[in-house]
C-alpha positions as CSV (number, residue, x, y, z in Angstrom):
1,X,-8.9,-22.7,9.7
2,X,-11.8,-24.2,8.4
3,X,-14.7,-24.5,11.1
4,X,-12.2,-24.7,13.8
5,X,-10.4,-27.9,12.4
6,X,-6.5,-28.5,12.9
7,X,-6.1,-27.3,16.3
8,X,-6.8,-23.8,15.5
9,X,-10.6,-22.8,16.3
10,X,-12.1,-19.9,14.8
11,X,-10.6,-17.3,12.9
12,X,-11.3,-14.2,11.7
13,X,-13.2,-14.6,8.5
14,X,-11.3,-11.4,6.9
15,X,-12.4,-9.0,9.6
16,X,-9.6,-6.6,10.0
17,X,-8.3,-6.9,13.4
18,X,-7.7,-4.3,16.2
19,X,-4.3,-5.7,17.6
20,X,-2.6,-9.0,19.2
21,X,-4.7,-11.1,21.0
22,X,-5.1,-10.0,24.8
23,X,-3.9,-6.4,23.7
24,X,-5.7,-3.0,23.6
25,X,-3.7,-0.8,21.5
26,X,-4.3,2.8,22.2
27,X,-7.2,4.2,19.9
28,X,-8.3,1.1,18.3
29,X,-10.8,0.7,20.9
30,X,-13.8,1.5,18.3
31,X,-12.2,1.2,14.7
32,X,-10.6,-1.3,12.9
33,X,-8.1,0.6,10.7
34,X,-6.0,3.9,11.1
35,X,-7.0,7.2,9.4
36,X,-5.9,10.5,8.5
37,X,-7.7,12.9,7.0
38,X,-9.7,16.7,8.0
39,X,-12.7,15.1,8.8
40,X,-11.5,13.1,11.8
41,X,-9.9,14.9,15.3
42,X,-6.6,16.0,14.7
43,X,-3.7,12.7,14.6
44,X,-0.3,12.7,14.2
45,X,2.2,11.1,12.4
46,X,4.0,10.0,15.9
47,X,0.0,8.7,17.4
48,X,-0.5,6.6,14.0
49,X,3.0,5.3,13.9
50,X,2.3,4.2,17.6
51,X,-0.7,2.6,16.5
52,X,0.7,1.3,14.0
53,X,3.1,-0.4,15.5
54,X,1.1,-1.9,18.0
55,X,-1.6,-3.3,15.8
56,X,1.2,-5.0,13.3
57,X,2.5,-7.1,16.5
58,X,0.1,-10.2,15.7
59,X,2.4,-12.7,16.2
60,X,2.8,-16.3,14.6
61,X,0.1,-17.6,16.8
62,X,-2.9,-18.8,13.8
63,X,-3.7,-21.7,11.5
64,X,-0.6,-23.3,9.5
65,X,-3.0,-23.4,6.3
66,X,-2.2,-19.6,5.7
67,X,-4.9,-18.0,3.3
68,X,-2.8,-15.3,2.9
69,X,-4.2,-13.5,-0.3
70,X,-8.2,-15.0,0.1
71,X,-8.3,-13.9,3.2
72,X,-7.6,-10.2,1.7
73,X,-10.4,-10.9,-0.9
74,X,-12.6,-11.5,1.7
75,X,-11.4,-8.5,4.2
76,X,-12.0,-6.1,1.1
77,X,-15.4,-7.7,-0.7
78,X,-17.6,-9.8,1.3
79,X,-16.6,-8.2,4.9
80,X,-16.5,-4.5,3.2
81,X,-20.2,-4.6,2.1
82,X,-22.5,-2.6,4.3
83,X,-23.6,-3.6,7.6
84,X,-20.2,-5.7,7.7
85,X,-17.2,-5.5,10.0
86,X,-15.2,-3.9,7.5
87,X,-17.8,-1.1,6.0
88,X,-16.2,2.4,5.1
89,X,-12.5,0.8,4.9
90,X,-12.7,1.4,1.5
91,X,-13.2,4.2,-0.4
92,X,-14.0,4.9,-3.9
93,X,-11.1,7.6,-5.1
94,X,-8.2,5.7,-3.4
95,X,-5.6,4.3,-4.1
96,X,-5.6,0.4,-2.9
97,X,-2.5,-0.8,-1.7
98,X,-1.8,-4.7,-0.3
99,X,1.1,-5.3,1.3
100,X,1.3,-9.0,2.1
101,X,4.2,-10.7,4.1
102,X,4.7,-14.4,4.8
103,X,7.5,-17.0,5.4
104,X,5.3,-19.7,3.7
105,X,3.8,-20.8,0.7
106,X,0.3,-19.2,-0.4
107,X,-2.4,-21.4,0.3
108,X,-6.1,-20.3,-0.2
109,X,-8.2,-23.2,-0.1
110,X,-10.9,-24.2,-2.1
111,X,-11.2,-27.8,-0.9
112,X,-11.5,-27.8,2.8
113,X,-10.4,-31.4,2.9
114,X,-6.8,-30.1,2.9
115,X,-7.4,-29.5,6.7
116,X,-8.4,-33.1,7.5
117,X,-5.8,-35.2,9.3
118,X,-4.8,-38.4,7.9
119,X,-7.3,-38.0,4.9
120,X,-6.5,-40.3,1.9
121,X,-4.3,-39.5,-0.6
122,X,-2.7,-36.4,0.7
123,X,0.7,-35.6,2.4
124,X,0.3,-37.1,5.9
125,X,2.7,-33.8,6.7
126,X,-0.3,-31.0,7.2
127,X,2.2,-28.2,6.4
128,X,3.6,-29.5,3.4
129,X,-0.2,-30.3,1.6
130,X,0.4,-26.5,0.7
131,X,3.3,-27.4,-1.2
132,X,2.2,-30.8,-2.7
133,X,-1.2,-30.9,-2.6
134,X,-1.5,-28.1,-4.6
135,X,-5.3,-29.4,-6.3
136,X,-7.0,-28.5,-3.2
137,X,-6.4,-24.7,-3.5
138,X,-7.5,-21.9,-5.2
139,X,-6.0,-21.3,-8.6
140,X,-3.9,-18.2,-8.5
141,X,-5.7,-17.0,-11.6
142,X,-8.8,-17.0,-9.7
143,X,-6.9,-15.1,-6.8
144,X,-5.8,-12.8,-8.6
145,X,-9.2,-12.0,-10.7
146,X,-10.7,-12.5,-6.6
147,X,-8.3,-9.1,-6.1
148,X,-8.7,-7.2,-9.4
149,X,-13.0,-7.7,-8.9
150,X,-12.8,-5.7,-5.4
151,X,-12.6,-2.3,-7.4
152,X,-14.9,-1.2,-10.0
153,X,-13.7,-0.9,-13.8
154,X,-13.2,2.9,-13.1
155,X,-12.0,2.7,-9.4
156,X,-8.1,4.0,-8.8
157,X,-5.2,1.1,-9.1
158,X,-4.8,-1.3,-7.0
159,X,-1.0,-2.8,-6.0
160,X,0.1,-5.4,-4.4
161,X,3.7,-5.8,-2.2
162,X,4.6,-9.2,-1.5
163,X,7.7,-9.8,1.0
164,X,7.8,-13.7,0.8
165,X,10.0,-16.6,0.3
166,X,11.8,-15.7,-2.9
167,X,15.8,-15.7,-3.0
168,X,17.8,-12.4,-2.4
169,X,18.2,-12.0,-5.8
170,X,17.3,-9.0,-8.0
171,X,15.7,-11.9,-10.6
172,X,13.4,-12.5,-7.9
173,X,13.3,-9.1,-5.9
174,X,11.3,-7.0,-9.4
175,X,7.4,-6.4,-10.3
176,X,5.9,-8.7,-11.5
177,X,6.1,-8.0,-15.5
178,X,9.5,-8.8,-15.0
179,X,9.4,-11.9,-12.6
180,X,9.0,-14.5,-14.7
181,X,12.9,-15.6,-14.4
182,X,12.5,-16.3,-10.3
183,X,10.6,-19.4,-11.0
184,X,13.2,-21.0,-12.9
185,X,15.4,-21.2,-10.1
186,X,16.4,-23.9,-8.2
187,X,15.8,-22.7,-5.1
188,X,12.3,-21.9,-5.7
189,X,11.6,-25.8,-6.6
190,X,9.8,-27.4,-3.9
191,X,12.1,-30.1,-2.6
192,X,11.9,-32.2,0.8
193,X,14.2,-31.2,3.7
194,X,16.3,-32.5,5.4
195,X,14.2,-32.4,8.7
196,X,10.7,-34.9,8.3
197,X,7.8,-32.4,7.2
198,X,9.7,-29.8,5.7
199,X,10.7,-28.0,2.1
200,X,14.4,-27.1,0.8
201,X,14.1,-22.7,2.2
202,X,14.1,-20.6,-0.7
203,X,15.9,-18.4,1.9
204,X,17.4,-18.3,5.3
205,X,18.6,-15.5,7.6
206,X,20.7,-15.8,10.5
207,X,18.9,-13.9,13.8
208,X,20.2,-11.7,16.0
209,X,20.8,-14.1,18.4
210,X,22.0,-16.9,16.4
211,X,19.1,-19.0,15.1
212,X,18.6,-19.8,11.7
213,X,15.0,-18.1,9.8
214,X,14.0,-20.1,7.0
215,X,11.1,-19.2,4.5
216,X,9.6,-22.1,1.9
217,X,9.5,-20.9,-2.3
218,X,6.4,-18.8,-2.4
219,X,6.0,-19.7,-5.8
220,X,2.4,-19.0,-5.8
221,X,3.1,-15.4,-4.9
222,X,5.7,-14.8,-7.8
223,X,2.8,-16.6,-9.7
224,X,0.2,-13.8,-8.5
225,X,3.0,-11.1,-9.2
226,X,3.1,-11.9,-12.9
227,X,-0.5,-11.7,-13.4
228,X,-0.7,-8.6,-11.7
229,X,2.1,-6.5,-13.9
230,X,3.5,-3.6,-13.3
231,X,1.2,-3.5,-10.4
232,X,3.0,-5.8,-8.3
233,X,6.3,-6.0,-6.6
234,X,8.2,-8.7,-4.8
235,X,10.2,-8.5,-2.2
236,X,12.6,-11.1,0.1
237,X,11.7,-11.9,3.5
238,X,15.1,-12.9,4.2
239,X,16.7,-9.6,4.2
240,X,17.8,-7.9,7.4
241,X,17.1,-4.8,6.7
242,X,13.3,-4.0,5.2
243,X,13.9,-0.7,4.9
244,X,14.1,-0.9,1.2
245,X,11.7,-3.3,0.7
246,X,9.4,-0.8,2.1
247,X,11.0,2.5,0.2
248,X,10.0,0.0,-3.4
249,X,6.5,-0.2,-2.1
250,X,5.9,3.4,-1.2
251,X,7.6,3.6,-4.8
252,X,5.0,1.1,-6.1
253,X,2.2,3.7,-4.8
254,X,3.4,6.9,-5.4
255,X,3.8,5.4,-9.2
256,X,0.0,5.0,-9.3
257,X,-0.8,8.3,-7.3
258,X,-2.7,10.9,-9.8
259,X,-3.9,14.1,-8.0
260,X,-6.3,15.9,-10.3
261,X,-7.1,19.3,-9.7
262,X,-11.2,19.3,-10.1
263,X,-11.1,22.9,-12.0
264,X,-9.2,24.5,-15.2
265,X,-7.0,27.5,-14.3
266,X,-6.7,30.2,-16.9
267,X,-2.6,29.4,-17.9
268,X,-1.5,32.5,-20.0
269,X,0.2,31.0,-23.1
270,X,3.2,33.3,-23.4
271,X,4.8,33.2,-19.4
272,X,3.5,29.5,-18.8
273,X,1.8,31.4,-15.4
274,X,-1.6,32.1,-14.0
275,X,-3.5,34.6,-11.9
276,X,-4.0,32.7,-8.7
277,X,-2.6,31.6,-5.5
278,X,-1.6,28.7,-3.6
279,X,-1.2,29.2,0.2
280,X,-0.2,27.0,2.9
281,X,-2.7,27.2,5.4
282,X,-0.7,26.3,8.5
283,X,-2.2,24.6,11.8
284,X,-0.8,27.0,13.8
285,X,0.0,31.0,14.4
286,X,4.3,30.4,13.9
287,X,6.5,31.5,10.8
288,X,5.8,30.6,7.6
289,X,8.6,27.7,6.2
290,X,11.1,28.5,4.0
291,X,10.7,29.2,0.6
292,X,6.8,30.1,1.7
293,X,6.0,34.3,2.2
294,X,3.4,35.3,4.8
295,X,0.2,36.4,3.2
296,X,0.3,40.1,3.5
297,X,-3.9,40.9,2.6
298,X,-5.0,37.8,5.1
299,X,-1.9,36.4,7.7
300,X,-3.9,34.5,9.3
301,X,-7.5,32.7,9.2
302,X,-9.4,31.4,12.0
303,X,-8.8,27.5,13.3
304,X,-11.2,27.7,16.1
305,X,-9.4,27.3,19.2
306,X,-6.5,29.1,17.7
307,X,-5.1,31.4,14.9
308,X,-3.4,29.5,12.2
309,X,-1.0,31.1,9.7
310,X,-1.7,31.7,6.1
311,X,1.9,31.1,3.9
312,X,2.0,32.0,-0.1
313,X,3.7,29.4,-2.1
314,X,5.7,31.3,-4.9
315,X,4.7,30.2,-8.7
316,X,7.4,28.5,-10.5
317,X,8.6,29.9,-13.6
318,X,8.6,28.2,-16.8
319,X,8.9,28.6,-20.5
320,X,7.4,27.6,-23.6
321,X,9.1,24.7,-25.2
322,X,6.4,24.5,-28.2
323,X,3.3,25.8,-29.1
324,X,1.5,25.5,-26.2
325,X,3.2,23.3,-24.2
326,X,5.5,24.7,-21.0
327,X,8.8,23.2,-20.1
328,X,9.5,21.9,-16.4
329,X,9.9,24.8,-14.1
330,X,13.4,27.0,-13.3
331,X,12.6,27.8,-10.5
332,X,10.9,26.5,-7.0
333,X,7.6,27.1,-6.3
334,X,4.2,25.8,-7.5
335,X,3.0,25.3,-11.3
336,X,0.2,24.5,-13.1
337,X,-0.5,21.7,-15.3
338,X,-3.3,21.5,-17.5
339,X,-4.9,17.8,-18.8
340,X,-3.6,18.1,-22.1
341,X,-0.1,18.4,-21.0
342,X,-0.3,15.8,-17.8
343,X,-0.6,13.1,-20.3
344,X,-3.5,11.9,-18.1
345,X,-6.6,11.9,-19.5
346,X,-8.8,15.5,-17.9
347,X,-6.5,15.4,-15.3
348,X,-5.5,19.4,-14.2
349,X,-2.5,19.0,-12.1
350,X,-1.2,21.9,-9.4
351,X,2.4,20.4,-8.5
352,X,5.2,21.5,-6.6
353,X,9.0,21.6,-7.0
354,X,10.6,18.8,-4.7
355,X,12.9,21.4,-2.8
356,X,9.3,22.9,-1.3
357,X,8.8,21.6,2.3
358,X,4.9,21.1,3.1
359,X,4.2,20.8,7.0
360,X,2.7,18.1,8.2
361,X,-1.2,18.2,9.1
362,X,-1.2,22.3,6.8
363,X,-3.9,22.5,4.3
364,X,-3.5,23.5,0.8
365,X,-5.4,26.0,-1.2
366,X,-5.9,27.7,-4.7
367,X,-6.8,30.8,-4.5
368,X,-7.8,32.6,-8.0
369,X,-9.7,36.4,-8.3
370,X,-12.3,35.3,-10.2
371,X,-14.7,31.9,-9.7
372,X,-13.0,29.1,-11.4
């Protein structure tokens, strides 16, 4: 909350945080975020997932004027610029992804008199001035440029996941080019409850243990989700399950996801194949996966500590369709697609067939006889 006002002082001023209050999650002692990648110290799946998990356990403990999508503008620009508590979060060939969850309305503030009790002319209920008082806040426009500005012109995607106050309702549970219906429902008008100080729930859900969940129409957010596109999805935060709300945003990702191989392979017009390798450079000394055939020139390379095995991924199959374009492969292994037949623009893709199994933390290589 603003300068400490309406009895929450402080905050966090987008600084990403480390876990719950009082907490020490295990390896956040020094960072702010979780990482994978083969410059760090070896982490597992299982270790970030129990990271994870502790770190997302924040609590509803916070100010009631929830800046939910400013305060990620903030986390990602001002805080993310060097010498800041954020610096080296984000980097310039990923993929951003926001996933923002909340049982009440969006409510960046641009006036901070919003937060002032009993100030003249405004709801005298401080949670509702989100819903009513609606003059004080940020335009979503404004958000939403706020988000878009983070990246460079060139930069990768960014997407955003909301999981808010929307009905259970696949007119309201879409992306956001495909949105625009949810705010013509009822339910997502804000209307006064029945209790003093409250909104008519877009949604409710009945607990475990019997209690009634309500969330308020985040009208705001389908608002955002609409500017965004295809870029954006929305999800309920009524339903029981978030499983699939989850699967859609790893969906929403994986649509933007465009792995370009930095060289052009030599692809021999007539078999659709080329003259190099890809192995599967396993962390380890066991048998290769299935599918995979030990390297019979070079088993195994040196990892240091130990020896780790070197597995050949077979190359797919395929055949012409047309003049120099291959059709999709026959059989499994790995293929080679060059830009003018990714239909992404100097993109060189090496893919794999979905029925090849990568193990986790293995490193992939493409290995050709001559220099590329």
């Amino acid at each position: 909350c603003e300068h400490g006002l309406w009895s929450y002082d402080g905050g966090d001023r987008g600084c990403l945080l480390k876990g719950p209050p009082r907490v020490t999650c295990a390896g956040m002692a020094d960072r702010r975020w979780l990482e994978r990648n083969d410059g760090t110290p070896w982490y597992s799946l299982d270790d970030m997932a129990r990271d994870f998990g502790c770190i997302a356990q924040l609590g509803p403990d916070g100010c009631g004027i929830e800046q939910q999508i400013e305060s990620v503008r903030m986390a990602l620009a001002e805080r993310s610029a060097p010498g800041e508590c954020n610096e080296g979060f984000l980097r310039p060939d990923s993929i951003l992804g926001i996933v923002l969850i909340s049982d009440e309305e969006e409510c960046s503030v641009a006036d901070p008199t919003i937060f002032v009790q009993n100030a003249p002319g405004l709801n005298p209920a401080l949670n509702l001035r989100c819903f009513y008082d609606q003059h004080l806040l940020i335009p979503v426009n404004r958000l939403v440029d706020g988000l878009n500005a983070v990246r460079g012109p060139d930069a990768p995607p960014t997407v955003v996941a909301m999981i808010v106050g929307v009905p259970i309702d696949p007119v309201c549970e879409t992306r956001g080019d495909t949105i625009a219906g949810c705010l013509l429902r009822e339910d997502m008008r804000y209307r006064p409850g029945r209790a003093p100080g409250t909104v008519v729930p877009a949604c409710t859900r009945t607990m475990p243990e019997g209690s009634i969940s309500e969330a308020g129409p985040g009208r705001r957010f389908v608002e955002a989700a609409q500017l965004l596109g295809d870029r954006a999805l929305v999800r309920s935060i009524c339903n029981a399950d978030w499983r699939p709300a989850m699967e859609a945003v790893l969906e929403l990702i994986q649509d933007e996801v465009r792995v370009c191989f930095p060289h052009r392979l030599q692809l021999d017009p007539d078999t659709c194949m080329t003259d190099c390798e890809v192995v599967e450079v396993l962390r380890h000394a066991g048998e290769c996966p299935a599918g995979h055939e030990p390297d019979p020139d070079r088993p195994f390379e040196d990892g240091g500590s130990e020896l780790w095995r070197r597995c050949i991924i077979p190359q797919a199959t395929r055949q012409l369709v047309a003049p120099d374009v291959c059709g999709a492969p026959q059989t499994s292994g790995w293929y080679y697609v060059p830009a003018e037949q990714s239909g992404i623009e100097g993109c060189n893709q090496v893919l794999v067939t979905d029925d090849i199994e990568l193990e986790e933390g293995s490193i992939l290589r493409v290995e050709c006889p001559a220099r590329l």
